[in-house]
N, C-alpha and C positions, 0 to 999 in steps of 0.2 A: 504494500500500500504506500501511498506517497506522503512525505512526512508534511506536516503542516508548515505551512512558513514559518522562519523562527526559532525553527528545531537546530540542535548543537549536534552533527554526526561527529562522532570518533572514532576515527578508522586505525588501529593501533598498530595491527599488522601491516598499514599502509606505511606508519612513521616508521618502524623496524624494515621494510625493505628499503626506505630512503636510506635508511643511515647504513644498511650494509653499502649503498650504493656509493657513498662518502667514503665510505672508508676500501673500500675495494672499487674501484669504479664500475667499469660497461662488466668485466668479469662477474661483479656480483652475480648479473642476469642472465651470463651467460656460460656460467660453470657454478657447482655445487647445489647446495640446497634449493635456492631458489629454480634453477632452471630444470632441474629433476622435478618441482614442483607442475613449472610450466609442462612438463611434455607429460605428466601422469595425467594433467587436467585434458590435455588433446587428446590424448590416446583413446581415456576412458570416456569422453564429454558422450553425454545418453543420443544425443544427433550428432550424425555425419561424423564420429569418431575421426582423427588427424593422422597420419603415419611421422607425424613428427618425431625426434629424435634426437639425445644427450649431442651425440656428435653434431647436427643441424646447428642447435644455438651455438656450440665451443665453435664452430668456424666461421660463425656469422660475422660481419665488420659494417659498421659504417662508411659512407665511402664518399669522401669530399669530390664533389663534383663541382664544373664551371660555371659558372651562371651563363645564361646569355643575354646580349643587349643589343641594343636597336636603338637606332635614334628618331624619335618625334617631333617634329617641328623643330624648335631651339633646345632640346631636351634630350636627355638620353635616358631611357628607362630601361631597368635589369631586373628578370627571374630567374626563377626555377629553371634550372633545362631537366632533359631527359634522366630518369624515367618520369620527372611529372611534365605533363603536356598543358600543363597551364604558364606558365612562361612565353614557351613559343607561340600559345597562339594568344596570351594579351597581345603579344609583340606581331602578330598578323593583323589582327584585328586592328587595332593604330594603324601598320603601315598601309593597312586598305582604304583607309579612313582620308589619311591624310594630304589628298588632289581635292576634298570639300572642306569648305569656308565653316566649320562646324560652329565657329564664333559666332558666326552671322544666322546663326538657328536658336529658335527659342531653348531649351532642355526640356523634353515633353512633348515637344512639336511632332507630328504626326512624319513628318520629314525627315526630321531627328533618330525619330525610332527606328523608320524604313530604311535612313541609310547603315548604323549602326546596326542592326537586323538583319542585312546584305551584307556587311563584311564579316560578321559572326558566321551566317552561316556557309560562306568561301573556306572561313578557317576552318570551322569544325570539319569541313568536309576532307581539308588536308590531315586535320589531325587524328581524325579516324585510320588514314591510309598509312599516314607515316611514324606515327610517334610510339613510341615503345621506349624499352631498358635499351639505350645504348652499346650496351658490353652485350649484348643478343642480338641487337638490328643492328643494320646502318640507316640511324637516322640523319637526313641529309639539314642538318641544323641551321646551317650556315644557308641552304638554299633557299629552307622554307622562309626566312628573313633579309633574304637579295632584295634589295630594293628594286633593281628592276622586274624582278619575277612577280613583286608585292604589285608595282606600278601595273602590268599588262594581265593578273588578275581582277586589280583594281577595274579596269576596262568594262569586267563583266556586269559591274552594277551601273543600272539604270537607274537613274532619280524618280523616274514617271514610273517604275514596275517592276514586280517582284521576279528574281529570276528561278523564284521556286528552289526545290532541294538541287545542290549544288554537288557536280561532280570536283574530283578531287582534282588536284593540277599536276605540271612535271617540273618540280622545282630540279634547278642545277642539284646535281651530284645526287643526284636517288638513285637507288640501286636498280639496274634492265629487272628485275627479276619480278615479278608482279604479286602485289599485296591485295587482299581483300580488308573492308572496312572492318571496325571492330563492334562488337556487338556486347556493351559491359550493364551494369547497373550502378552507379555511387549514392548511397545514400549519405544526408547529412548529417553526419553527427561528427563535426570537425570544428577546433575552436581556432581562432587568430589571437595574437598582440602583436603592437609594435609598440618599440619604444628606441628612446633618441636620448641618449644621456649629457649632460652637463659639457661634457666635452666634445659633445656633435658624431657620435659614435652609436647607430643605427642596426636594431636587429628588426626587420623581421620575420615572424616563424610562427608556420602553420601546423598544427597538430590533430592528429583522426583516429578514430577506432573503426571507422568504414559507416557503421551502422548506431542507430541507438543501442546504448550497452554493448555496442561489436560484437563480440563471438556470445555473449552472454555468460561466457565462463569467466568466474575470479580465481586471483589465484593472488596469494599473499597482500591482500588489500587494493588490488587494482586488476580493471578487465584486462581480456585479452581482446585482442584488436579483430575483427572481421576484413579485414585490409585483401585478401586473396582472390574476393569477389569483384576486385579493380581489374581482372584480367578478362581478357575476352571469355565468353562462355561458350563459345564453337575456336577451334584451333583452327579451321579452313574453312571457304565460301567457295560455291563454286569452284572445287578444286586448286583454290589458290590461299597460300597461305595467312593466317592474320600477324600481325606484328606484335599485339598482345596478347600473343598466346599463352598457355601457360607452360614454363621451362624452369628443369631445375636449377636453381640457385638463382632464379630469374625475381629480380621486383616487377609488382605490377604498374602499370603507368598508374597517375595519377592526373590531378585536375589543379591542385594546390598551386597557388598562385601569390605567394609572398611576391609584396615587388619593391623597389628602390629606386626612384628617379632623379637623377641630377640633372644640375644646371649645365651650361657651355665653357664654364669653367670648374665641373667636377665640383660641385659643392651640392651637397645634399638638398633637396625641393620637399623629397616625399617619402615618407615609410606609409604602406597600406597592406591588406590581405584581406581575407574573408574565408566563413566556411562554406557550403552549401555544395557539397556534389560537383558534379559537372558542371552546376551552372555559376561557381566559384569564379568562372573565367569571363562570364559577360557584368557581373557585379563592379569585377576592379577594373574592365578595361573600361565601363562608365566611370565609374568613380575618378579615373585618372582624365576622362577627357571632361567629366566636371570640373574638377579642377584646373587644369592646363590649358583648356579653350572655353569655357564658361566662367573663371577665375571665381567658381565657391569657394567658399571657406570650406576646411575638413571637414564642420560638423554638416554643412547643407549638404555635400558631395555624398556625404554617406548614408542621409537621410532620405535623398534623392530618390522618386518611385521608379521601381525595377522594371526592364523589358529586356527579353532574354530571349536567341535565338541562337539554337544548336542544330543547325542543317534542317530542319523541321520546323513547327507552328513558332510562331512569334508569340511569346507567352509576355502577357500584360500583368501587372500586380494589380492582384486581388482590390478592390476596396480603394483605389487610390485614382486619383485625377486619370490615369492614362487607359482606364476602362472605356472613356466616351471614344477614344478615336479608332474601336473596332473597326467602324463602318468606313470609315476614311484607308483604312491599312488597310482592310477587306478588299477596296473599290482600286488598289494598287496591287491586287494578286495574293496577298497575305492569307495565310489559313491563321485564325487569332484564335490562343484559347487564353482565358483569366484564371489564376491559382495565383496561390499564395506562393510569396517572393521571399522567404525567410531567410536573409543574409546573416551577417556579423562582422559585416565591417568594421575594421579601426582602422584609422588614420592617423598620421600627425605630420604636419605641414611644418617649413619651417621660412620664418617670414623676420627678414629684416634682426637676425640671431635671437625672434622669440619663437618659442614653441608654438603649435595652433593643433590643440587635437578634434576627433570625433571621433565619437561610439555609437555605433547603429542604432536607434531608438527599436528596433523590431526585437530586441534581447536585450540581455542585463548587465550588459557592460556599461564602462563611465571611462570617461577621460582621465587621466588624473595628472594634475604634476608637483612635482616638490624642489 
C-alpha cells in the first residue's frame, strides 16, 4: 500500500550497502556478498527467472565513453553518445531545425510544433536504423551529425505538410550491410539532476530502473533495474539484422539525454536532462530550442507544454494550450493523438556568472541553490 505523505521510510539495509560501497567501491557490487545476493535474486525471481551469474557482475566495468557535439547556431551543445541514442538525435533534431527562423515562431505555434515534429520524426527514423552499443555496431556517429547530410535531410521537410513516417537516410560512413528498425519498449521510470557548482563545474546525469520498480526484485535495500527490455524484442526484420539486438556482454541502447551547451567561446550556457522513455529526447531538444531561440528562462523552458514526435503520431500534452491546434496539424497531414506529457526536467542556465535554475512543475523537484 502507498505510505501516506509524510511518512519517515528507513531503509537500513539501503544505508549498509552505501557504506560497503564507500568503503570498497564499484567491487562492493560487484564481488562478494552483495552481488551473490544480486544473482540468487535473478536466478530464483518467481517471473522470467535470469541466467545471471557471480562471474557476469566480477567482469562487469563501466566504460567512459565520448560524448558527442554539434554545433547550433552560435552554440555548441554535447551528449550522451552511443549506447544511448538520445545524444545523437537531440543533436539531429537541432541540426534539422536549424535552415528555420524558429525565433520568428511563436513557442506553441501550430508551425512550431509541425516543424519541430518533422525533424523528430527524420531523427527517430535514423535512430531506429542506426544506433546501438558501439563496441557491437558500427555506429556511423560522426555521419548521422555531418552537417551536410543534417542540411539535405533537412530538404525533406515541408512547412505547408507533413511528410508522414519517415524512412531512414544514408549518412557518411554507415556500414553496406543492411539494418532493420528497432522494435523496443522504454518505460518511464528515470530520474535527472543537474547541477553547476561555485566554481562553474557542470554535471549532468541521468538515472533509470527501465520501468516503475524495474525488475521488481530488491535486493539489499535497492531494486534491480528492468534496463534489458531497452533492446530490441525481435533480433531481425525481414531477414535483416536489428542493431539492438540483444548480444552478450552487449548494453542496450538507451534514450537518456543529459546534455551540456556552450557558448563560442567554450563557456558553459546550459546543464539540462529529463526522464521519460523514449520520448526523453523530444523534451530536451524543446527545452534547448526554448531556451537558445525563444531566450526562456530555465524555469519557463521546462514548464513549456510538450509535443513529441517519434517517427509516428504527433502527441500533444494532455490538458495544456496545444490541444486546440489538433485541427490545424491534422489539416497539414499530422495523425494527432493527446496523452499525458510526464517529463522531469531540470535545468540550470547560467546568465551573466548567476545561476538561473528550473524544475518541471509536472513532479516534485525544486531548484535549489546555496
Amino acid at each position: 500500500a502507498a505510505k501516506p505523505a509524510g511518512t519517515r521510510l528507513v531503509n537500513r539495509a539501503y544505508a549498509e550497502t552505501l557504506r560497503a560501497i564507500a568503503r570498497a567501491g564499484a567491487d562492493a557490487l560487484h564481488k562478494g556478498p552483495i552481488a551473490r545476493d544480486i544473482v540468487r535474486a535473478v536466478r530464483t525471481a518467481p517471473v522470467n527467472p535470469g541466467r545471471m551469474s557471480e562471474a557476469d557482475l566480477a567482469a562487469y566495468e563501466a566504460k567512459r565513453r565520448r560524448p558527442v557535439c554539434a554545433p547550433y547556431r552560435a552554440y555548441r551543445v554535447c551528449g550522451m553518445g552511443p549506447p544511448s541514442s538520445g545524444g545523437l538525435t537531440v543533436l539531429q533534431i537541432l541540426g534539422l531545425l536549424e535552415r528555420f527562423d524558429l525565433a520568428a515562431l511563436k513557442p506553441g505555434s501550430a508551425q512550431a510544433v509541425h516543424l519541430i515534429a518533422e525533424a523528430s520524426r527524420l531523427a527517430f527514423a535514423d535512430r531506429g536504423r542506426y544506433m546501438a552499443d558501439a563496441d557491437f555496431v558500427a555506429v556511423p556517429a560522426a555521419g548521422l551529425i555531418d552537417r551536410s547530410y543534417l542540411a539535405a535531410r533537412s530538404s525533406l521537410i515541408d512547412p505547408s505538410r507533413s511528410l508522414g513516417p519517415a524512412a531512414p537516410g544514408s549518412p557518411p560512413g554507415a556500414a553496406p550491410q543492411a539494418l532493420a528498425p528497432a522494435e523496443t519498449h522504454e518505460s518511464a521510470s528515470t530520474t535527472h539532476l543537474a547541477v553547476v557548482d561555485a566554481a562553474g563545474h557542470a554535471v549532468s546525469f541521468t538515472s533509470s530502473v527501465e520501468r516503475a520498480f524495474g525488475s521488481r526484485l530488491m535486493v539489499r535495500g535497492f531494486l534491480l533495474n528492468n534496463q534489458l527490455t531497452d533492446f530490441s524484442f525481435h533480433p531481425a526484420r525481414d531477414g535483416a539484422p536489428v542493431a539492438n539486438r540483444v548480444e552478450a556482454g552487449k548494453r542496450p541502447r538507451s534514450s537518456m539525454a543529459p546534455s551540456l551547451v556552450f557558448d563560442a567561446d567554450g563557456k558553459l550556457v546550459l546543464a539540462l536532462g529529463s526522464p521519460g522513455g523514449s520520448r526523453i529526447i523530444g523534451y530536451v531538444a524543446l527545452a534547448i530550442v526554448a531556451v537558445l531561440d525563444w531566450r526562456l528562462d530555465a524555469q519557463a523552458a521546462v514548464a513549456l507544454a510538450h509535443h513529441v514526435n517519434r517517427n509516428g503520431a504527433t502527441e500533444l500534452e494532455q490538458g495544456s494550450p496545444l490541444e486546440a491546434l489538433a485541427p490545424r496539424l491534422e489539416a497539414l497531414g499530422h495523425e494527432v493523438k493527446t496523452r499525458r506529457l510526464t517529463s522531469g526536467l531540470h535545468a540550470i542556465r547560467v546568465r551573466a556568472g548567476a545561476l538561473e535554475g528550473g524544475a518541471d512543475p509536472r513532479r516534485e523537484g525544486v531548484a535549489r541553490g546555496e
